[in-house]
C-alpha positions in Angstrom: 0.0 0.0 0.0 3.4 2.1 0.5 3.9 1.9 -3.0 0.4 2.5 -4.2 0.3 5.8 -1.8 3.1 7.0 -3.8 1.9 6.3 -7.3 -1.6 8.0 -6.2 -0.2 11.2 -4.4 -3.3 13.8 -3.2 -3.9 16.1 -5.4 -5.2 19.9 -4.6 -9.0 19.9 -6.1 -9.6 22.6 -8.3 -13.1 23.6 -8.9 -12.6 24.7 -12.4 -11.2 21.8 -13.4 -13.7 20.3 -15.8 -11.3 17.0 -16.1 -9.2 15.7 -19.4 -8.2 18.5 -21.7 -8.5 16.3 -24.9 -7.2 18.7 -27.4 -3.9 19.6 -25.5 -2.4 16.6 -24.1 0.6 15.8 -22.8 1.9 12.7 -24.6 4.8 13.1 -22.2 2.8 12.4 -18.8 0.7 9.7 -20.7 3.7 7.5 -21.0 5.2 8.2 -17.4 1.7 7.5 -16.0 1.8 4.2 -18.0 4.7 3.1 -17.2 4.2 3.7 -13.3 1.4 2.1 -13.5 2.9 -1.3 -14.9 5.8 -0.8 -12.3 3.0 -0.8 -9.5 1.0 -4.1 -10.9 5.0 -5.6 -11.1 5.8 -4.5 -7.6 2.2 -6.1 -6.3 2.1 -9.2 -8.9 5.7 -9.7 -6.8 4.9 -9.0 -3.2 1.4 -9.9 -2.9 0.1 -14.0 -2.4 -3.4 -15.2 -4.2 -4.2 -14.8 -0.5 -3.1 -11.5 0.5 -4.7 -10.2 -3.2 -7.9 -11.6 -2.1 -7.9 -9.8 1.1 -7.1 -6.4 -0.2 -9.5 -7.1 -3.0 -12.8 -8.1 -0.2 -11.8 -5.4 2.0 -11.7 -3.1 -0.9 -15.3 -3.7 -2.0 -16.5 -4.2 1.7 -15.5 -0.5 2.4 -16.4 0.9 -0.8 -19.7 -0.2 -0.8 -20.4 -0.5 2.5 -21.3 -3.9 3.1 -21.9 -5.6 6.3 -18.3 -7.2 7.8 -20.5 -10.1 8.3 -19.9 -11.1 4.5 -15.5 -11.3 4.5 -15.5 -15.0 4.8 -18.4 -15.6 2.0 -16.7 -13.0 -0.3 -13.2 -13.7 0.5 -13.5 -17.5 -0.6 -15.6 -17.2 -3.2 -12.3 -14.3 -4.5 -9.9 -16.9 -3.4 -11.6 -19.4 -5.5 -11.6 -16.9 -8.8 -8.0 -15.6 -8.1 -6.4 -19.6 -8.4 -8.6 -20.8 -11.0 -6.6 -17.7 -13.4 -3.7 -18.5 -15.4 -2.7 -14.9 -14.2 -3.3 -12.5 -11.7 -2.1 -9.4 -13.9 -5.3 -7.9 -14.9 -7.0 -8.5 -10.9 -3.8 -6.3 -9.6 -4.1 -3.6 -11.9 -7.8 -3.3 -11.3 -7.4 -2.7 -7.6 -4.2 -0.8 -8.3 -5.6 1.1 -10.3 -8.1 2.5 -7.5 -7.8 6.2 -6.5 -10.1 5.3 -3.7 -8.2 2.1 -3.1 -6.5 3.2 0.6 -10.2 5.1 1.6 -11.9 1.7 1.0 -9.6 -0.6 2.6 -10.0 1.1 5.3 -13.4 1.1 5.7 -13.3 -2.9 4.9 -10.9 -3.2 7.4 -12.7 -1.8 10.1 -16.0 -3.7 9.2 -14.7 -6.7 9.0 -13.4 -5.8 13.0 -9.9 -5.1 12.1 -9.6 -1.7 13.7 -5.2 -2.2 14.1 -5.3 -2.9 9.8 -7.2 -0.2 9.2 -5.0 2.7 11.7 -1.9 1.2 10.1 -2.9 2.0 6.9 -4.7 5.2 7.5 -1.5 6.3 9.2 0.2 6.2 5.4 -2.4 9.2 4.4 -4.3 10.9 7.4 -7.4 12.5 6.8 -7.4 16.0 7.5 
């Protein structure tokens, strides 16, 4: 999550910003997006079991849509069971990886699913003001 804090950085909202500029784009920041992006999925494809993937996936969708904690060991095997019967995990880690919500929802999973220590450990890497 470390790593994925630092390819997703906060970002100061500007209200005028209506979002992608598609007629001036900087081909530039496309590529060094892209390729941070396949660095990320690389560094979790290498860290992360089908286990620990499965987790952060559950928790992930447990926090971000606010399901009852009640559900982790439902959701969590039935993940587990999709995540080993792949012939790659490439396109599951850059799904979640590619989450700008991904440390907000974990989060939440984690303390739903009554892992309150999780969830301040991985707050602490980006505190909410």
């Amino acid at each position: 999550m470390e790593r994925w804090a630092q390819a997703h950085p906060e970002q100061a909202r500007d209200p005028d910003d209506i979002g992608t500029d598609y007629f001036d784009r900087d081909w530039s920041k496309f590529h060094a997006h892209a390729q941070e992006a396949r660095e990320l999925d690389e560094t979790a494809l290498r860290l992360l079991t089908v286990e620990e993937l499965a987790d952060l996936e559950v928790l992930f969708y447990i926090g971000r849509d606010r399901v009852h904690g009640e559900h982790y060991e439902e959701d969590l095997g039935r993940t587990l069971a999709e995540h080993r019967a792949k012939a790659s995990l490439g396109s599951a880690v850059h799904h979640l990886m590619s989450k700008t919500n991904l440390l907000d929802a974990v989060v939440d999973g984690a303390r739903a699913v009554g892992r309150p220590s999780l969830a301040a450990k991985l707050r602490a890497l980006r505190p909410r003001a």
